[in-house]
N, C-alpha and C positions, 0 to 999 in steps of 0.2 A: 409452574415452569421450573426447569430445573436451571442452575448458573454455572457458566464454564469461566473457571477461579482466572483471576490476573496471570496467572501461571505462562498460560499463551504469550500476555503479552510481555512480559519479562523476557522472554525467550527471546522475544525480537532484536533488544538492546543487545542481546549476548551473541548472537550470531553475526551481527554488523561492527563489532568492533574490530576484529581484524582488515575489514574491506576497508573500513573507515581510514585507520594506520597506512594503507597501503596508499588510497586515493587521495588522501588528503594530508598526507604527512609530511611534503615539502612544496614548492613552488620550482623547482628543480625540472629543468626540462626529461622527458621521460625517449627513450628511442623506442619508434615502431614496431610494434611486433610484427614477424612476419607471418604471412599466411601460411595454413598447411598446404602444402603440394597435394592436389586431387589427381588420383587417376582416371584415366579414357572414363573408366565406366563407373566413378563414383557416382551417387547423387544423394541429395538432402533436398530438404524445405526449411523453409525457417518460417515462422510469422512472428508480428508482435505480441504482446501479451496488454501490456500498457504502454499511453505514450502520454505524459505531462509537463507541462512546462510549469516552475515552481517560480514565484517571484523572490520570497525570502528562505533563506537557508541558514539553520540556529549557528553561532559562531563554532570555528573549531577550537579542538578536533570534535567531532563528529562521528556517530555508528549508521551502519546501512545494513537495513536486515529484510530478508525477505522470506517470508512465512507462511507457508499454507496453511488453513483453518480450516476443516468439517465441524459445522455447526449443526448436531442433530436435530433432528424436528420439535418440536416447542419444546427451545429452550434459547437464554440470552446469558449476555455476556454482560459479568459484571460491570456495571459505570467505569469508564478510563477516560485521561485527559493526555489528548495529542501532546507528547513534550519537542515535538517538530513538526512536519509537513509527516502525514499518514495518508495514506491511501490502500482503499481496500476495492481489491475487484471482485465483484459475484462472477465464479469461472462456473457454476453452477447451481439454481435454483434461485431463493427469492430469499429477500432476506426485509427487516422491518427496520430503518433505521431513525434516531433521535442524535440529536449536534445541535450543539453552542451554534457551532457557525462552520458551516460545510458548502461543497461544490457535487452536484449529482450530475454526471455527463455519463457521455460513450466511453466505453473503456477503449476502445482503439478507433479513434474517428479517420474517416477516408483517408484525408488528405492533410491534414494536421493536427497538433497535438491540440490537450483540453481546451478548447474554446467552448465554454460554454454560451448562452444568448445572454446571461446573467455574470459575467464573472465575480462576483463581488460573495463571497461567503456569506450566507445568510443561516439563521434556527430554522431547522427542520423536528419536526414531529410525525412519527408515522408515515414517514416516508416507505415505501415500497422502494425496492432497489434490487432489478431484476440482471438475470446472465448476460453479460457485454454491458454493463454497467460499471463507472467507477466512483467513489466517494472519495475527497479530497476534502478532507480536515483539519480546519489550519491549526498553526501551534495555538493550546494552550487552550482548546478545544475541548471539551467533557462529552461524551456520547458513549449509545451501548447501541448492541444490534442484537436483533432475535430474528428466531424461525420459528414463525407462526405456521408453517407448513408442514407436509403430512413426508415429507423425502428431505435428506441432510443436502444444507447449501454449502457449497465449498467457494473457499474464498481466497484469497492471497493477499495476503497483507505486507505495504513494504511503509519500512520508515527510516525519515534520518534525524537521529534524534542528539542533543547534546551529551558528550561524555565527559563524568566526576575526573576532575584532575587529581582526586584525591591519592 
């Protein structure tokens, strides 16, 4: 199998730290944005993509990154260890996954956010973890994901992970 390098996930930290700055940089109340003005004959859709409800959140400041992954077919992802609350959705195909201690639910359930029947993080091994699926790994977490399959699974990966004051 081939390895797709930490690279990806480096990325992550680096694209959330500006969000991070913005959302969490003071306690200061924020004023409303206003809506855009639609016209007679505009129209949109929106839907969710993901919906979680997170119990702990690593102290601030904080990065928030959110990352698309094409995971070609048989190939995994070097071992990484959640350094916050990670979540990944298969937006596409099937993926094989291994975690310290993870949450496998619906990626956008009906009518509320991750409830799983379990919520308690548990070690998964060879877990399947198919399209409309989320993984939710808690901090401090170690796990890899592969595609044991013959078509690339695409994925979106978001996290909020602590940032070096350094």
């Amino acid at each position: 199998m081939r390895r797709v390098g930490l690279l990806t996930y480096a990325v992550l930290g680096i694209l959330g730290t500006a969000i991070a700055l913005v959302a969490l940089g003071d306690d200061a109340p924020r004023p409303a944005l206003a809506a855009p003005a639609a016209s007679p004959t505009a129209t949109f859709s929106a839907s969710v993509i993901v919906q979680t409800e997170l119990e702990r959140l690593p102290p601030g400041p904080a990065g928030v990154s959110v990352v698309s992954v094409s995971l070609p077919p048989r190939t995994t992802t070097e071992p990484f260890h959640a350094t916050g609350p990670l979540i990944i959705v298969v937006q596409s195909g099937r993926v094989v996954v291994d975690a310290d201690a993870a949450i496998v639910a619906p990626a956008n359930p009906p009518a509320s956010p991750l409830h799983p029947a379990d919520p308690t993080p548990a070690s998964i091994r060879g877990r399947t973890v198919a399209r409309g699926e989320q993984i939710l790994l808690s901090p401090g977490s170690q796990a890899h994901v592969r595609n044991d399959g013959t078509r690339s699974a695409k994925l979106l990966v978001i996290t909020i992970s602590p940032m070096s004051n350094e």
